[in-house]
SELUM-667091 format. One record per residue: x, y, z of N, C-alpha, C in turn; residue in three letters. Coordinates in Angstrom, 3 decimals. Example, Ala and Ser with C-alpha at 12.3 -4.5 7.8 and 13.67 -1.06 7.14 Angstrom:
BEGIN
+----------+----------+----------+----------+----------+----------+----------+----------+----------+-----+
!     n.xx !     n.yy !     n.zz !    ca.xx !    ca.yy !    ca.zz !     c.xx !     c.yy !     c.zz !  aa !
+----------+----------+----------+----------+----------+----------+----------+----------+----------+-----+
!   13.190 !   -5.690 !    7.800 !   12.300 !   -4.500 !    7.800 !   13.200 !   -3.300 !    7.800 ! ala !
!   12.850 !   -2.250 !    7.080 !   13.670 !   -1.060 !    7.140 !   12.900 !    0.030 !    7.870 ! ser !
+----------+----------+----------+----------+----------+----------+----------+----------+----------+-----+
//
This chain:
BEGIN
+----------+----------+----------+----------+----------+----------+----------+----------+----------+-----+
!     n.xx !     n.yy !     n.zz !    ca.xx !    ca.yy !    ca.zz !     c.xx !     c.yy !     c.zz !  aa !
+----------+----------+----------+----------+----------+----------+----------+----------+----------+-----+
!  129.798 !  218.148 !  347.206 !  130.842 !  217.261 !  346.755 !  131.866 !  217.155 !  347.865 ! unk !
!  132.203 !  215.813 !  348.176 !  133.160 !  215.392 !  349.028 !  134.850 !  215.811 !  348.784 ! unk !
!  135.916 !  215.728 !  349.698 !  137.004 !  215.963 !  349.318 !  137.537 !  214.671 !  348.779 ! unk !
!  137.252 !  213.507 !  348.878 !  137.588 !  212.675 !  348.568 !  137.087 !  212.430 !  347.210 ! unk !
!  135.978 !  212.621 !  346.881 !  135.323 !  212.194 !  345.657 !  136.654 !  213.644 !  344.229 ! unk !
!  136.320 !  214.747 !  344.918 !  136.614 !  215.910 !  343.923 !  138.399 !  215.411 !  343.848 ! unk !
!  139.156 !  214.838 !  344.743 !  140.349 !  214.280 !  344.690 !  141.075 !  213.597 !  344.147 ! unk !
!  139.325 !  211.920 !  343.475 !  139.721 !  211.146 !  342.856 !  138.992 !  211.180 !  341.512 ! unk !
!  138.054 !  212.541 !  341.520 !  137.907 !  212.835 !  339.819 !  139.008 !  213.391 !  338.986 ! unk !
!  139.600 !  214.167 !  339.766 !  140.794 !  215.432 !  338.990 !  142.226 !  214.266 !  339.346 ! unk !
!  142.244 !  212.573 !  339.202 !  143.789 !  211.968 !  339.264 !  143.408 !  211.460 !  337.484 ! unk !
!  144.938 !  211.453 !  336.991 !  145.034 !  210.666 !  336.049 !  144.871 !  209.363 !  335.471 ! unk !
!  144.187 !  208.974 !  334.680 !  144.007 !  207.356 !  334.361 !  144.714 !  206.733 !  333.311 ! unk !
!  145.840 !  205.648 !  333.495 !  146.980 !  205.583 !  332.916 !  146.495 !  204.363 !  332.336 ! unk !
!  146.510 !  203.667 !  331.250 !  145.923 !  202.640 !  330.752 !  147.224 !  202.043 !  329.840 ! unk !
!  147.910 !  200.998 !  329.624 !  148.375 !  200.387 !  329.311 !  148.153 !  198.922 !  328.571 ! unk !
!  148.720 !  198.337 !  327.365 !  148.156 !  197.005 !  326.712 !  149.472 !  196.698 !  326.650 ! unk !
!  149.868 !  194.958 !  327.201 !  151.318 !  194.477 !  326.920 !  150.367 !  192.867 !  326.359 ! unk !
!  150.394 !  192.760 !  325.190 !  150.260 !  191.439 !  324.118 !  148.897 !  191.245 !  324.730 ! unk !
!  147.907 !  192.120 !  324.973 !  146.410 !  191.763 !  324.925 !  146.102 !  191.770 !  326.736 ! unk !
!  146.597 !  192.532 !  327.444 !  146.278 !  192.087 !  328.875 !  146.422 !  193.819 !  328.964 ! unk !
!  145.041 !  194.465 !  329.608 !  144.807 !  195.542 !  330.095 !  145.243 !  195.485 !  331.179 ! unk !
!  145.560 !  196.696 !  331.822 !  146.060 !  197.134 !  333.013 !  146.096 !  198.384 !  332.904 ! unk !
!  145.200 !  198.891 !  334.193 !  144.589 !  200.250 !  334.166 !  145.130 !  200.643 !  335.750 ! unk !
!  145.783 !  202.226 !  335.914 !  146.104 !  202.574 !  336.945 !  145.929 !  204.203 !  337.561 ! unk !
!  144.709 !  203.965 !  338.479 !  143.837 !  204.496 !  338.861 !  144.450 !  205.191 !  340.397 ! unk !
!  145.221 !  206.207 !  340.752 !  145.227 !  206.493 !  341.877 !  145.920 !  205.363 !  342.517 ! unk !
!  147.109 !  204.914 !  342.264 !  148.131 !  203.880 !  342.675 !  147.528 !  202.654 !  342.303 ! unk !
!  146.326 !  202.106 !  342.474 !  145.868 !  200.963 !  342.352 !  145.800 !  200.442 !  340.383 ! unk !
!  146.835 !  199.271 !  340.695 !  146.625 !  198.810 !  339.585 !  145.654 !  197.945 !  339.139 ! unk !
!  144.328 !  197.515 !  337.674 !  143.754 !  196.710 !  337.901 !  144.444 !  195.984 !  336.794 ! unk !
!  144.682 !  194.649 !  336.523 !  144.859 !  194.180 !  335.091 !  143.271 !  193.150 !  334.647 ! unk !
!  143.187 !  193.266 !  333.073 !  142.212 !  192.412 !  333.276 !  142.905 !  190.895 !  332.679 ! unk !
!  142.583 !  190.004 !  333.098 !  142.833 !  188.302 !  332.635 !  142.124 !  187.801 !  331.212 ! unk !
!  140.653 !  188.598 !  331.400 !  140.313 !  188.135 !  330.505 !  140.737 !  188.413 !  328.955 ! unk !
!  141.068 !  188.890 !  328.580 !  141.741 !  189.396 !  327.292 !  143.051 !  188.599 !  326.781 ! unk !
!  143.741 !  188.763 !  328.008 !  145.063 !  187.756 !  327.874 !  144.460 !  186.139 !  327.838 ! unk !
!  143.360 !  185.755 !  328.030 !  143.216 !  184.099 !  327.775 !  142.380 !  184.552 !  326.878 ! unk !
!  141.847 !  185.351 !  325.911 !  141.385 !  185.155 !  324.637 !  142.760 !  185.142 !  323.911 ! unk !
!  143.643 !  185.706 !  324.117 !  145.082 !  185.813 !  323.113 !  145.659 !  184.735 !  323.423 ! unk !
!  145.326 !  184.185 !  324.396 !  146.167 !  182.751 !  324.439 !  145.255 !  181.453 !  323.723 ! unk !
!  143.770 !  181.249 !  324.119 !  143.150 !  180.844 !  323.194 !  143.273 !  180.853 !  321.567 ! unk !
!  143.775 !  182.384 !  320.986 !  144.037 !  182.746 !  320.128 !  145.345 !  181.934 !  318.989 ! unk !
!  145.895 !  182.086 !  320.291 !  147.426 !  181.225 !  319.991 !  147.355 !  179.870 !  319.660 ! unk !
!  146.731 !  178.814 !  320.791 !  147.059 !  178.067 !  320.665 !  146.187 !  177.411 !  319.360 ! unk !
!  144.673 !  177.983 !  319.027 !  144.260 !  177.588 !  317.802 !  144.997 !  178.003 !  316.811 ! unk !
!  145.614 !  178.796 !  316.706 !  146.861 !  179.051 !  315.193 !  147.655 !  178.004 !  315.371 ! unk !
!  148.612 !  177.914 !  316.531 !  148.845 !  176.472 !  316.506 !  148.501 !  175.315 !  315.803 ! unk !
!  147.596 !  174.816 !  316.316 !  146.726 !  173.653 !  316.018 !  146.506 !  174.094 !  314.164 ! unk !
!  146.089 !  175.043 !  314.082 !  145.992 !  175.058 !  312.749 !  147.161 !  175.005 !  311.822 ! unk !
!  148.343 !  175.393 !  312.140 !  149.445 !  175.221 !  311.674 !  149.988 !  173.759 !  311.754 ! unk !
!  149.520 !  172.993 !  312.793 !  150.264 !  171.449 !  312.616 !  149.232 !  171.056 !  311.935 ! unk !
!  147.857 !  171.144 !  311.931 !  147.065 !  169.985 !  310.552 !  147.393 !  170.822 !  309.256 ! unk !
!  148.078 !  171.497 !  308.951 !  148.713 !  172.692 !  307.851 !  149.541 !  171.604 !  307.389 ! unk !
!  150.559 !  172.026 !  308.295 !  152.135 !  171.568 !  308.100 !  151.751 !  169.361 !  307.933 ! unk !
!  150.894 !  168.446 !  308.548 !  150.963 !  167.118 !  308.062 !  149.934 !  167.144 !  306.867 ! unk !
!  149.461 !  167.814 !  306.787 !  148.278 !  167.818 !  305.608 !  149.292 !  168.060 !  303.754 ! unk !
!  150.244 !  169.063 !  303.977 !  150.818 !  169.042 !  303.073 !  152.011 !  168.722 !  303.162 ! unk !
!  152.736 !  167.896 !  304.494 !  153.955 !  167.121 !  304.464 !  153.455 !  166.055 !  303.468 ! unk !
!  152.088 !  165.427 !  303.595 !  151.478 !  164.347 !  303.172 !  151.814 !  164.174 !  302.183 ! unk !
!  150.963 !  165.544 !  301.008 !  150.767 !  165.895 !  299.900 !  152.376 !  165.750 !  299.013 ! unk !
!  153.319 !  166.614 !  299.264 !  154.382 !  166.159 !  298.992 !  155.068 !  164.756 !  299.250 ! unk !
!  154.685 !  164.705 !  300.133 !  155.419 !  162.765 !  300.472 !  154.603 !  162.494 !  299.451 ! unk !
!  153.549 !  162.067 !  299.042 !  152.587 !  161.359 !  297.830 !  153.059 !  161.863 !  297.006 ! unk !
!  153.263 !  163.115 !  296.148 !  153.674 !  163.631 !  294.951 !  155.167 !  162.868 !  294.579 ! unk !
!  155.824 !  162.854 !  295.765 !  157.817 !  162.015 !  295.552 !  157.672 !  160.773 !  295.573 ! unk !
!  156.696 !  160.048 !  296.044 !  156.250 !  158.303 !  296.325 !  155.797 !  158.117 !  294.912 ! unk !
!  154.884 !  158.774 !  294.642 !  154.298 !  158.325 !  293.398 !  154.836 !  159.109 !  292.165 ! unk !
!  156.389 !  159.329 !  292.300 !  157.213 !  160.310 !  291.275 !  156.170 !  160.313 !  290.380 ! unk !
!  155.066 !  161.765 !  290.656 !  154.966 !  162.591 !  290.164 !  155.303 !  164.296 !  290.365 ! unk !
!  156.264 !  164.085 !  291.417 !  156.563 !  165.384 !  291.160 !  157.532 !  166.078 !  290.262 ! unk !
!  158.033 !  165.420 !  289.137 !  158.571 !  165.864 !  288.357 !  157.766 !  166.295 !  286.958 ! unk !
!  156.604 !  165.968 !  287.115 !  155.652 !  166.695 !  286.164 !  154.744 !  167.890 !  286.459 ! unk !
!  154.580 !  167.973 !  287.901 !  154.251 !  169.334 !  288.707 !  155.212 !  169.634 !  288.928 ! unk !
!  155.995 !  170.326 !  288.611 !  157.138 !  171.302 !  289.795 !  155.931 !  172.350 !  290.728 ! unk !
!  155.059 !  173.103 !  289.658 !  154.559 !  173.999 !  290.524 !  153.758 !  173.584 !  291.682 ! unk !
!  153.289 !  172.603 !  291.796 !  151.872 !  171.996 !  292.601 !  153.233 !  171.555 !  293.689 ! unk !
!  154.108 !  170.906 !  293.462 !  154.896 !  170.318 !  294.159 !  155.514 !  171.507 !  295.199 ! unk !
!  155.914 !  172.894 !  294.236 !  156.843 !  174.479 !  294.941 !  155.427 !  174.649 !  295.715 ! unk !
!  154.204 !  174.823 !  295.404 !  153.038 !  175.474 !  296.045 !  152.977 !  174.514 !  297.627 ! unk !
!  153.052 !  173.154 !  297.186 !  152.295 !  172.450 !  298.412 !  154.112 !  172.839 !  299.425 ! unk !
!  155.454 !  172.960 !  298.864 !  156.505 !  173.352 !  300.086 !  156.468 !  174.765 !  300.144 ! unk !
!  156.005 !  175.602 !  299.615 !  155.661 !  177.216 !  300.462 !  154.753 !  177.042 !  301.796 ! unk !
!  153.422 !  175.978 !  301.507 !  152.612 !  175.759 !  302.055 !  152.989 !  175.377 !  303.644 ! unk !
!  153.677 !  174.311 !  303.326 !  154.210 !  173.555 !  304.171 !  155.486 !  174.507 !  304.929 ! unk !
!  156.431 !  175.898 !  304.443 !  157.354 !  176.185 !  304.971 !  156.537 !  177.495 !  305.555 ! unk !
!  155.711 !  177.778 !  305.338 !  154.516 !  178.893 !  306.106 !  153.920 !  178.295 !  306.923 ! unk !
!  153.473 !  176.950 !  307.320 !  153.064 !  176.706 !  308.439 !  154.039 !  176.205 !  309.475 ! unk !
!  155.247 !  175.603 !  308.905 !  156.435 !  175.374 !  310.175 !  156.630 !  176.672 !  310.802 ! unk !
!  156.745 !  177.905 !  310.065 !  157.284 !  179.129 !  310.791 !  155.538 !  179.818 !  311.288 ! unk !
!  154.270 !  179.369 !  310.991 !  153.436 !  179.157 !  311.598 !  153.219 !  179.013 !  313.039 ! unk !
!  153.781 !  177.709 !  313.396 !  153.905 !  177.315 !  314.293 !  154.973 !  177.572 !  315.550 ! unk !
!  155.649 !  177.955 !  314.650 !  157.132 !  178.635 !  315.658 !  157.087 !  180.102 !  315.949 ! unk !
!  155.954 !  180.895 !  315.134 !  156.299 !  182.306 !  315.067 !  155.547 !  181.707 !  316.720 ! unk !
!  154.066 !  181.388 !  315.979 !  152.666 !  181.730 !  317.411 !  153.744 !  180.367 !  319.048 ! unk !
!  154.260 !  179.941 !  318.625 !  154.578 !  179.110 !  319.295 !  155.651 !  180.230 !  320.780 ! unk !
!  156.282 !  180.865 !  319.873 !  156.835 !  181.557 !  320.769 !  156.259 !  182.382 !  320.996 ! unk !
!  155.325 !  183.102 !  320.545 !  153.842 !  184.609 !  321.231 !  153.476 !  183.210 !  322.408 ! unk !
!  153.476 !  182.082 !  322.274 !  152.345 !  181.844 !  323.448 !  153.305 !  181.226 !  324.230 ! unk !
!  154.390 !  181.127 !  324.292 !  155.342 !  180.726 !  325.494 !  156.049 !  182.108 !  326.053 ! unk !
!  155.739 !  183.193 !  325.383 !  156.003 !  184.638 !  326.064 !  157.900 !  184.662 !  326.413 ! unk !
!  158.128 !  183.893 !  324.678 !  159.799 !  183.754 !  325.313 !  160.306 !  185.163 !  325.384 ! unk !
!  161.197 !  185.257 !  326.466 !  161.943 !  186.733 !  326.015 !  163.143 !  187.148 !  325.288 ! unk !
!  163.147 !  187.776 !  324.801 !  164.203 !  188.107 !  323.465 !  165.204 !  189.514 !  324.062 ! unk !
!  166.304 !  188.788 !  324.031 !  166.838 !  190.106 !  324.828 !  168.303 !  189.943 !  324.334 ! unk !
!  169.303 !  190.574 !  323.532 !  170.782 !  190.544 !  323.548 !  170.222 !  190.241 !  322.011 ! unk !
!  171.433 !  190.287 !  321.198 !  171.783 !  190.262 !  320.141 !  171.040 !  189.247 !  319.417 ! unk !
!  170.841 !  188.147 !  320.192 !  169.847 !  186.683 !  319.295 !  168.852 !  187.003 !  319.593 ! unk !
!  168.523 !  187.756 !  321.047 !  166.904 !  188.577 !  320.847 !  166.572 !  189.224 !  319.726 ! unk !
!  167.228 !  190.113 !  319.599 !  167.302 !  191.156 !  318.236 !  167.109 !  190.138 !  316.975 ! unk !
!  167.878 !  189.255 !  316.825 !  167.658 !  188.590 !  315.772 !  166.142 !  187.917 !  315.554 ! unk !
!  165.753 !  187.213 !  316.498 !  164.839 !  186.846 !  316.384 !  163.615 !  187.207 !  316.450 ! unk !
!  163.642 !  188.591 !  317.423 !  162.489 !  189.501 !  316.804 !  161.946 !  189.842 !  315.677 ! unk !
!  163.077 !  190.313 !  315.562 !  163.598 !  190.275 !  313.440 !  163.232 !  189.746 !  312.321 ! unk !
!  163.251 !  188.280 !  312.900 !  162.753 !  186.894 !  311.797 !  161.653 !  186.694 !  312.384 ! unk !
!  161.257 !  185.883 !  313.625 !  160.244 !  185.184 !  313.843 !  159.182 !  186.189 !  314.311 ! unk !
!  159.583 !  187.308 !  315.488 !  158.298 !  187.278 !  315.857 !  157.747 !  188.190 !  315.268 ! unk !
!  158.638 !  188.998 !  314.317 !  157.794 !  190.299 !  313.518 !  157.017 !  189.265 !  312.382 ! unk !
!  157.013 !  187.931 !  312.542 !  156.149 !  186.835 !  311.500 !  157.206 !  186.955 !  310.108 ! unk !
!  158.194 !  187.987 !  310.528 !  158.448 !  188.323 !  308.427 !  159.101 !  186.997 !  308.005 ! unk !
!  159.457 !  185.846 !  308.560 !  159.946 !  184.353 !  307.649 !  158.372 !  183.897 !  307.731 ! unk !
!  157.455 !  184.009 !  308.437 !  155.842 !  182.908 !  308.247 !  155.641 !  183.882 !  306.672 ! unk !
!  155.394 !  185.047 !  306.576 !  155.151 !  186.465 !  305.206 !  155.950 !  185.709 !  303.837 ! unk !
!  157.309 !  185.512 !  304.378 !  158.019 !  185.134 !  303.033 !  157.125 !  184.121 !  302.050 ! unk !
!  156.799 !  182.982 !  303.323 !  155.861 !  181.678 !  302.486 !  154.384 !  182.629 !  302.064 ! unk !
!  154.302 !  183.048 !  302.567 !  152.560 !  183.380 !  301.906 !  153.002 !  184.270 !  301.011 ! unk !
!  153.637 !  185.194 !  300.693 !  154.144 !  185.983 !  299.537 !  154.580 !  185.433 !  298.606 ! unk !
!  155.023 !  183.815 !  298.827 !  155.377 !  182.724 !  297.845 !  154.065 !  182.205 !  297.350 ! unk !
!  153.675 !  181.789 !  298.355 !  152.505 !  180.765 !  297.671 !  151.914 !  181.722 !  296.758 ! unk !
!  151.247 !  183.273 !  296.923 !  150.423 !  183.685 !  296.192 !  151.126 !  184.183 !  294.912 ! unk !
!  152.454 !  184.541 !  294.974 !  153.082 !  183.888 !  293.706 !  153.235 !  183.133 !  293.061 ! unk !
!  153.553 !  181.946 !  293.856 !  153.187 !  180.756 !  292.795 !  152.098 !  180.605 !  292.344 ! unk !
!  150.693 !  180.818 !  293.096 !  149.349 !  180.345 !  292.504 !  149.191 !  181.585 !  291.331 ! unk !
!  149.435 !  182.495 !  291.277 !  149.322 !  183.201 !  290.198 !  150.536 !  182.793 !  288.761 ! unk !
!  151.656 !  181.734 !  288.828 !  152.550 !  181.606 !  288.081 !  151.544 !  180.100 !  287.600 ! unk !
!  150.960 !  179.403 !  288.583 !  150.486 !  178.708 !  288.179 !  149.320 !  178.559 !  287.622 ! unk !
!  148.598 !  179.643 !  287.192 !  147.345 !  180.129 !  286.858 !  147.787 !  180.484 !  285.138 ! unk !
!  148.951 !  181.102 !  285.231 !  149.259 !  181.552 !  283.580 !  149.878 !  180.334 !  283.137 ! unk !
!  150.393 !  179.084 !  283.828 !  150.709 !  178.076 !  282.981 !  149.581 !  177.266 !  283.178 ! unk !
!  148.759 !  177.004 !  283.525 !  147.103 !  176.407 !  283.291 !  146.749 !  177.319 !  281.592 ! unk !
!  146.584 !  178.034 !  282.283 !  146.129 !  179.294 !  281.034 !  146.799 !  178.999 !  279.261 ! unk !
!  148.114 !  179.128 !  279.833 !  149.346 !  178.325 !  278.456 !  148.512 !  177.450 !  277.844 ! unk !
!  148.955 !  176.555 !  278.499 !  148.514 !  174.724 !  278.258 !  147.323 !  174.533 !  277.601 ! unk !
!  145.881 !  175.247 !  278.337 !  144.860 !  174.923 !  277.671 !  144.497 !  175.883 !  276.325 ! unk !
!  144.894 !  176.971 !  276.714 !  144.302 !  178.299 !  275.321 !  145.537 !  178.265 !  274.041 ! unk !
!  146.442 !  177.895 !  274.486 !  147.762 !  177.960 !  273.638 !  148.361 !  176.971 !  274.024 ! unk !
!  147.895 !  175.500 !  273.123 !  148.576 !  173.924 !  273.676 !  150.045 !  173.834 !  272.818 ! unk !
!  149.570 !  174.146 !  271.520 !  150.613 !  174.445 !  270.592 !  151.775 !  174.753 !  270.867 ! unk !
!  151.717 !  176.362 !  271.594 !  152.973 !  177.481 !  271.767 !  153.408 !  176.350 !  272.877 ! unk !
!  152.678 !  176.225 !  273.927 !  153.013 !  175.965 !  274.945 !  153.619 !  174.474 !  274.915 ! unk !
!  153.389 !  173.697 !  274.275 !  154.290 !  172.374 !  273.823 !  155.664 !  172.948 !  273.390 ! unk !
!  155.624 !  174.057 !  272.469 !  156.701 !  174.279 !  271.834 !  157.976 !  175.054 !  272.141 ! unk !
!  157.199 !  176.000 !  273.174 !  158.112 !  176.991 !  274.132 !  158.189 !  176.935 !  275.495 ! unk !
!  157.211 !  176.381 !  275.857 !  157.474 !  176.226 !  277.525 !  158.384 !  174.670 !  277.815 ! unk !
!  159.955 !  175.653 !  278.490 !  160.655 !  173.932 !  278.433 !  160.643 !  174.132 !  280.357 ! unk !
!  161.388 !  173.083 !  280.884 !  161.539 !  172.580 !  282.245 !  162.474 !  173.587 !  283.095 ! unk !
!  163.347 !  174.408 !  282.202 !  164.640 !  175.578 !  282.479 !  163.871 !  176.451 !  282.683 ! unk !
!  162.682 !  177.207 !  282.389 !  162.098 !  178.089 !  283.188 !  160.928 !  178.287 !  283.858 ! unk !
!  160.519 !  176.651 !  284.177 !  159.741 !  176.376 !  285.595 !  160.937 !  176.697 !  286.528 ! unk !
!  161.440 !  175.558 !  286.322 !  162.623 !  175.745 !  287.602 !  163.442 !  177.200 !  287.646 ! unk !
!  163.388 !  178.033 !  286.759 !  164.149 !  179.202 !  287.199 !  162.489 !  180.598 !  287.631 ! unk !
!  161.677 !  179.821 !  287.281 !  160.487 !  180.879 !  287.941 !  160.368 !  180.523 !  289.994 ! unk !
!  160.539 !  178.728 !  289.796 !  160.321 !  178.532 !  291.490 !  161.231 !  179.369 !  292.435 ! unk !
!  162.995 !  179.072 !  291.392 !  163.781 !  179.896 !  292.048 !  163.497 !  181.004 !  292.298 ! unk !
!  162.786 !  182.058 !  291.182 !  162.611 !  183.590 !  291.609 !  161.814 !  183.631 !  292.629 ! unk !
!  161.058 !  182.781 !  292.925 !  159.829 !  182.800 !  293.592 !  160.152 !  183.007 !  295.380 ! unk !
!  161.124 !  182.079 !  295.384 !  161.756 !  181.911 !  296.451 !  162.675 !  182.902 !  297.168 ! unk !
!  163.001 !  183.580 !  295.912 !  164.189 !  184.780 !  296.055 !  163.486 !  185.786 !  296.193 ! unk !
!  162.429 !  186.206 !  295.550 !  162.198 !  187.506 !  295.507 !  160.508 !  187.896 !  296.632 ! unk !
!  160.323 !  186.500 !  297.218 !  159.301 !  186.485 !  298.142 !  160.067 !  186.942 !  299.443 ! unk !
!  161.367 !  186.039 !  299.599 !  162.156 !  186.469 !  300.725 !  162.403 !  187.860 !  300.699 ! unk !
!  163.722 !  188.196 !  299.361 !  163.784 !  189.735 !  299.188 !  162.445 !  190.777 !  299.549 ! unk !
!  161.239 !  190.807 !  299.062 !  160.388 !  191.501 !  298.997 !  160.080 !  191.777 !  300.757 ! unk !
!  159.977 !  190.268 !  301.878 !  159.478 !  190.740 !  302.753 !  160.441 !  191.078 !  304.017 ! unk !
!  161.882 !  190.825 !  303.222 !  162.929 !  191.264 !  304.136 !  163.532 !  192.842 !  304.040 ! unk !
!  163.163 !  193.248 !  302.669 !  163.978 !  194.396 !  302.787 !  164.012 !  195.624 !  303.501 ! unk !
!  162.570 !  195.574 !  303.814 !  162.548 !  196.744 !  304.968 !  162.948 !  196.452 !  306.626 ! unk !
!  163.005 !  195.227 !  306.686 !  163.333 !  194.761 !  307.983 !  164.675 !  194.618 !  308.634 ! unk !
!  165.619 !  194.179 !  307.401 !  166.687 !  193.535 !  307.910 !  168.139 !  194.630 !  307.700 ! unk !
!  168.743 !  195.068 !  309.021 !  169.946 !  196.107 !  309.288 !  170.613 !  195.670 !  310.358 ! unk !
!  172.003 !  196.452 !  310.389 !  172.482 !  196.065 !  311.893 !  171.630 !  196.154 !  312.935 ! unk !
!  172.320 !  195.760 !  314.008 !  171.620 !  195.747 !  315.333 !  171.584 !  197.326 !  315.879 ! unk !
!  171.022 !  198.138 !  316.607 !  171.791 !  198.911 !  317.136 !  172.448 !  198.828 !  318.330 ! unk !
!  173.382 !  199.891 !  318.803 !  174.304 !  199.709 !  319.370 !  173.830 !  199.298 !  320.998 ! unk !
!  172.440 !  199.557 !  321.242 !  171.980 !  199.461 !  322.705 !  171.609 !  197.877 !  322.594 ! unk !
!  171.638 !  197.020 !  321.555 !  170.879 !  195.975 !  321.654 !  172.255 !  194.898 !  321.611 ! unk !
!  172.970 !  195.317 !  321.428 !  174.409 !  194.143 !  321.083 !  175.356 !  194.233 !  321.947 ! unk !
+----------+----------+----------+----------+----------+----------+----------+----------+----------+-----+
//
């Protein structure tokens, strides 16, 4: 065995991941690899794309539901298709900023780590929607198994005060572990 070889078995191998891009450092020499970082960017920009035929697919849906005032006989179909629609705007803005690699630094950094890029405002809408589709599953359920009750007790005051909870307690639920002062190194 060489001195060189027994020199560069016994060095440390330091391996590092910053948002999907390896970089391995071997005896001063750094390698990074590329390829990983253009699958995460690939990655990105199809969430993208999927978030804008998201976001006009059910801008649509609502524009048609208010054109053809029927959305005052769905509230829920109407709350489901704007969760829909407010999960893919922050869709698009969470991945929008992962793939422009903005940097977040000072106090509105902090903030926005916070909201956008930890995704927890894109979470709020999907913690909505699957609330609503389950609120809207027990008033399907009402209507057809119990037409009666449900003519007789289900009035318009607590659709509209279920969308409200919906809204409140999707936010509450995916903010509460997240949201505190700044600390003092970040402000």
């Amino acid at each position: 065995m060489t001195e060189e070889s027994s020199t560069v078995s016994h060095l440390s191998v330091a391996m590092t991941t910053d948002r999907g891009e390896m970089s391995q450092t071997t005896g001063g020499v750094d390698v990074t690899s590329s390829s990983s970082r253009g699958a995460v960017v690939y990655f990105e920009c199809a969430v993208v794309i999927i978030g804008v035929v998201g976001m006009v697919a059910n801008g649509l849906v609502v524009y048609a539901l208010v054109a053809s005032k029927q959305h005052t006989k769905h509230e829920l179909i109407v709350n489901q298709n704007a969760l829909d629609l407010y999960s893919c705007v922050f869709l698009i803005i969470t991945y929008g900023i992962k793939l422009f690699n903005v940097r977040m630094t000072g106090s509105v950094g902090y903030w926005l780590c916070m909201f956008i890029s930890s995704e927890n405002l894109l979470w709020v809408g999907v913690y909505g929607s699957l609330c609503n589709l389950t609120v809207i599953a027990a008033e399907r359920y009402l209507k057809i198994v119990h037409p009666v009750w449900s003519q007789k007790h289900l009035r318009k005051w607590m659709i509209h005060s279920v969308i409200a909870f919906i809204w409140i307690s999707s936010f509450v639920h995916q903010m509460a572990g997240s949201v505190g002062p700044p600390s003092p190194r970040v402000a």
